[in-house]
N, C-alpha and C positions, 0 to 999 in steps of 0.2 A: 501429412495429416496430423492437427492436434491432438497428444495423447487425451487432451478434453473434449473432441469430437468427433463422431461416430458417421462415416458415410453408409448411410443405410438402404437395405433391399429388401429382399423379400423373404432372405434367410434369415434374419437378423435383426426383424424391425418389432417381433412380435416380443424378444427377450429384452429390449431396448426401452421399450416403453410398458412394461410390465414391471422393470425393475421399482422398486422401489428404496435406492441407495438415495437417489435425490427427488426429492419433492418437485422439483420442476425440470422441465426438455423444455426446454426452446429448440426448433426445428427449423432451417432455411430450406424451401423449394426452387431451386436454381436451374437453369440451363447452360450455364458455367461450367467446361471440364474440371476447372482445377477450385481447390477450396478460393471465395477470395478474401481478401487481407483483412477485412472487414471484421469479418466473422470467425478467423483466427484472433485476432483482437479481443474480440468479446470472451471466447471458449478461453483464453488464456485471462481476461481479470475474474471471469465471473468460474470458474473451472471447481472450485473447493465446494461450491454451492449449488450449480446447476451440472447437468448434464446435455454437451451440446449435440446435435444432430443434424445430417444434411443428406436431402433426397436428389437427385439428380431429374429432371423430366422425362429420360426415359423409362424409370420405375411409376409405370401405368396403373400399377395395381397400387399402390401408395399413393399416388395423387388422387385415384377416385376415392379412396378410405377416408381423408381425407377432405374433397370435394373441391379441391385445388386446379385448375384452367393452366393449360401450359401460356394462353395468354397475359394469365395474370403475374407472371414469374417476373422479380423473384417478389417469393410471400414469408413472411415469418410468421411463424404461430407457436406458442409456448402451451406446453400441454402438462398437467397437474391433476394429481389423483382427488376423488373427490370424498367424503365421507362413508360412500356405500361401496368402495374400490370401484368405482369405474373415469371415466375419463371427462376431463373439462379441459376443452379448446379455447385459446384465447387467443384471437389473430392479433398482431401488430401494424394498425396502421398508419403509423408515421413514419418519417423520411428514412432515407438510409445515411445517417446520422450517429458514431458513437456516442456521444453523450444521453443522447435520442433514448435510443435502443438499452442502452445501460437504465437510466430511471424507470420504462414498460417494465426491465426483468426485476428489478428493483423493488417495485411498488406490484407486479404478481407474483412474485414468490415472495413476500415480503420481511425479506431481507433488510441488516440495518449495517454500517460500516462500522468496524472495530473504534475507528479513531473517535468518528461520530458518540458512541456508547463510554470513553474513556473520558471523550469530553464528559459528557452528562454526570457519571460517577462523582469527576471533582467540581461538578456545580452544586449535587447532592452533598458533597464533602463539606462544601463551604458553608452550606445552608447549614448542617449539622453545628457546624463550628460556629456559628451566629447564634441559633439555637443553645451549645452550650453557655454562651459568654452571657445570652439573657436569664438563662437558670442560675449561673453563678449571682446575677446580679436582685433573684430571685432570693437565692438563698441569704445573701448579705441581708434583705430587707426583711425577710424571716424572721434571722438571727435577731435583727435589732430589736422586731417586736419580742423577741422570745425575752431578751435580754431586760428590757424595758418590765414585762410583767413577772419577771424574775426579781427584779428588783423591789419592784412594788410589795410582792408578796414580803420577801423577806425583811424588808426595810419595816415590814411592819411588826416586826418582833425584836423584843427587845435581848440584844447580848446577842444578836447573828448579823451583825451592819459588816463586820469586816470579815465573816466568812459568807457574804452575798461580795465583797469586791474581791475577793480571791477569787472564789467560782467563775464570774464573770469576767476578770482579768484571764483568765485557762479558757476560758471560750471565746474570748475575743482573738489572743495567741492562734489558737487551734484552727481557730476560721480565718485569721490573717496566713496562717502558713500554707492552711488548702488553698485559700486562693493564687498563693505566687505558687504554690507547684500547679494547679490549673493553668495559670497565665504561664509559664513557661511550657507547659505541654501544649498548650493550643499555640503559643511562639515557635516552639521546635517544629509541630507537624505543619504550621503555616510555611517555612523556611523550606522543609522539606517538597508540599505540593511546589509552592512555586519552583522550585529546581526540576521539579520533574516534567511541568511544563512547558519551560525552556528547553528542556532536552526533547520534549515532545515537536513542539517548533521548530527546532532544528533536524529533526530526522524527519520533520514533513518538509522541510527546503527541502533535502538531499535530496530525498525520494522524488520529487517534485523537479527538482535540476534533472535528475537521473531520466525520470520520464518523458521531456524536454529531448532530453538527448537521443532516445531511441525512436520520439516520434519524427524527429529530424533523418536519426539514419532511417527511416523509412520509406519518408517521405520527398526527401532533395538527393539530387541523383550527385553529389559532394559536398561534404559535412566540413567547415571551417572548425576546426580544434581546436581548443583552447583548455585550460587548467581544470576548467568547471566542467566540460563536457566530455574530454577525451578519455577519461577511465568508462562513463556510459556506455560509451562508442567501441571501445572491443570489448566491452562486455554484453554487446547484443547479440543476441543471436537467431536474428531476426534472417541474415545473410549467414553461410557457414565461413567464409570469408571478407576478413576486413583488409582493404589496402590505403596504406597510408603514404604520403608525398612529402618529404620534409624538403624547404624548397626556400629561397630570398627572396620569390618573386610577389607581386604584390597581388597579382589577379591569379584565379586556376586558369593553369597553362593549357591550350585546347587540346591537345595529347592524352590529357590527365582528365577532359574533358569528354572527350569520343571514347576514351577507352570505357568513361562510369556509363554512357548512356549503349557501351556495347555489351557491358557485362553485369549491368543493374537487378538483372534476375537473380544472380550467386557471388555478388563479392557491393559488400559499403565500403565506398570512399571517402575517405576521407584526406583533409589539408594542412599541415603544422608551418603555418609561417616563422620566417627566422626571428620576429619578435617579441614569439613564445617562448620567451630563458626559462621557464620554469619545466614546459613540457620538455623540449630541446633536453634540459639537465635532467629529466627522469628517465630519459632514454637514453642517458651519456652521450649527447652529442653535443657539436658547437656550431656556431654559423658555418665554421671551417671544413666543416664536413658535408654541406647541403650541394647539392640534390640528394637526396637517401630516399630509396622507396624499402618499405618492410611490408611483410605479406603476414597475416595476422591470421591461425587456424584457431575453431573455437572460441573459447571466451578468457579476458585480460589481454595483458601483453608477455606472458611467458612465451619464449623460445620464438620470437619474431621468423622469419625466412627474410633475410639480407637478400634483393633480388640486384644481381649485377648483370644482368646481360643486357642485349642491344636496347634502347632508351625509344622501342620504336612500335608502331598501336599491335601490328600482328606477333611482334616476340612478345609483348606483355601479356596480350589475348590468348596466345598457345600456352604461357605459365599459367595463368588465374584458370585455364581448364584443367589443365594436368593438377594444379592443387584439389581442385574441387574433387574431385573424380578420386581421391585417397584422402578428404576430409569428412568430421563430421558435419551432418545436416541439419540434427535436429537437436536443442534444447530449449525446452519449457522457463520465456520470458517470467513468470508466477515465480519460479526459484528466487528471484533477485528480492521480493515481499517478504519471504518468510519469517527473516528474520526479525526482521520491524515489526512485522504479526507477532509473531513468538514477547519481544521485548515488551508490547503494548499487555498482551497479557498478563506477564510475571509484574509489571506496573500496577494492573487493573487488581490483582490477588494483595499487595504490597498493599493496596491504600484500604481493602476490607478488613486486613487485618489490622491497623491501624483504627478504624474506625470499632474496630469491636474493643480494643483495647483501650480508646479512650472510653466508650460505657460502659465497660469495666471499672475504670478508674475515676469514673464519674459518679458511679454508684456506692 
């Protein structure tokens, strides 16, 4: 069970939905003994923000509180407190669907994405920054009239002609030199956003390849490794075991095959062919060493298990149990975000201070 989702009953459902840590429960009604994959999914992107929950159809007293048909199973319903503390039910009726089910929680609890909000910031940035470059070209035409009926005035008295082209020579200086430090500050913070949103770009590939990857070891019962995917791929831990085949052959050998669709409930498989020199050389090996199986506990590739015995479906079957059965089970997919979260933040703080310092400096 996801530490983001609460299997509830009759002990436990009154504290659950009384809390008010999170603004919104989304609730699944299932006839399913075990959680499905689905709805781990969900509790693990949406976890920081929602609080997930799931009734079983034997909790009879929960499904009429509710008003839930074991016919109609399974039902989502997201439940949100309302202004006078009492409860507002909002069923979900579309498909069973991630993408689906992500925009409903989305758009009722109404929630907005970090990346989303960072964008907007440096669109407001920009705006700012067009905005100062029209005021600078404000004040230049300011100046000129200023200059102009400076001129006028003093030109009309006599024995002050060349202390009006002193004065005016010190304010045309003073205002040529705000302007190149203006243009070079709006130069420097230009130079600046855009580095930040290449780096921003690029940490949405990663995360983006990264995600790719895990939805693969999810989903295909043997994951083809490669440079871009295979740090993904022991780092999910979606299965508590990953086993990998380093091999010359060109197809998954059907060995390698019966044993993923024997053991697909607790070990991802995956495949490093030999024309992977780059994967091959970060696990120190060479072609000259394949066939190589490594048995992968937890997450990365620290401390591999070298498996050398019989190359045959029941010796491998009796290891990947005896691993499981003294490995860990469970860590929370949402860890692998944090940190991108965390960056996206100290970015989003970075550019308001910036903006306060240019209208300071403006002023």
């Amino acid at each position: 069970m996801s530490k983001s989702n609460t299997l509830l009953n009759a002990e436990n459902a009154e504290e659950f939905f009384s809390s008010e840590v999170h603004y919104l429960k989304p609730v699944l009604f299932t006839k399913k003994a075990e959680t499905p994959s689905l709805w781990l999914r969900l509790s693990e992107a949406f976890g920081e923000c929602c609080k997930f929950g799931e009734i079983r159809h034997t909790e009879t007293a929960l499904m009429e509180r509710f008003a839930v048909s074991p016919d109609a199973l399974p039902k989502i319903i997201a439940v949100t407190h309302d202004g006078d503390g009492g409860e507002r039910v909002i069923p979900y009726e579309g498909p069973s669907d991630f993408d689906r089910i992500s925009e409903f929680l989305v758009e009722t609890g109404g929630g907005r994405s970090p990346a989303l909000e960072l964008k907007r910031e440096l669109e407001m940035q920009k705006r700012e920054m067009k905005s100062l470059r029209q005021e600078l070209e404000r004040e230049k035409e300011a100046l000129q009239v200023a200059r102009t009926e400076i001129a006028r005035s003093k030109l009309g008295q006599v024995g002050q002609v060349e202390a009006v082209k002193k004065s005016l020579e010190a304010e045309l200086a003073e205002a040529k030199e705000r302007e190149k430090s203006l243009r070079a500050q709006v130069e420097s913070e230009s130079r600046v956003f855009s580095a930040e949103i290449i780096k921003l770009k690029e940490e949405k590939q990663l995360l983006s390849d990264k995600l790719m990857a895990l939805e693969a070891a999810q989903g295909e019962r043997v994951v083809m490794l490669n440079s871009r995917n295979a740090d993904a791929f022991l780092a999910s831990t979606i299965r508590p075991l990953k086993a990998v085949l380093f091999t010359t052959k060109t197809d998954v050998p059907p060995l390698w095959q019966q044993l993923a669709e024997a053991q697909s409930m607790t070990t991802a498989f995956g495949v490093v062919r030999h024309v992977e020199e780059d994967v091959l050389e970060s696990f120190e090996l060479t072609a000259a060493d394949l066939p190589h199986i490594c048995i992968f506990r937890g997450r990365g590739r620290e401390n591999p298990v070298v498996y050398d015995g019989e190359v045959k479906l029941e010796a491998l079957s009796s290891f990947l149990r005896d691993a499981v059965e003294g490995g860990e089970t469970v860590i929370a997919m949402r860890q692998q975000m944090h940190s991108a979260m965390r960056q996206v933040e100290h970015l989003t703080e970075q550019l308001e201070e910036r903006s306060r310092k240019s209208k300071e400096a403006e002023a």
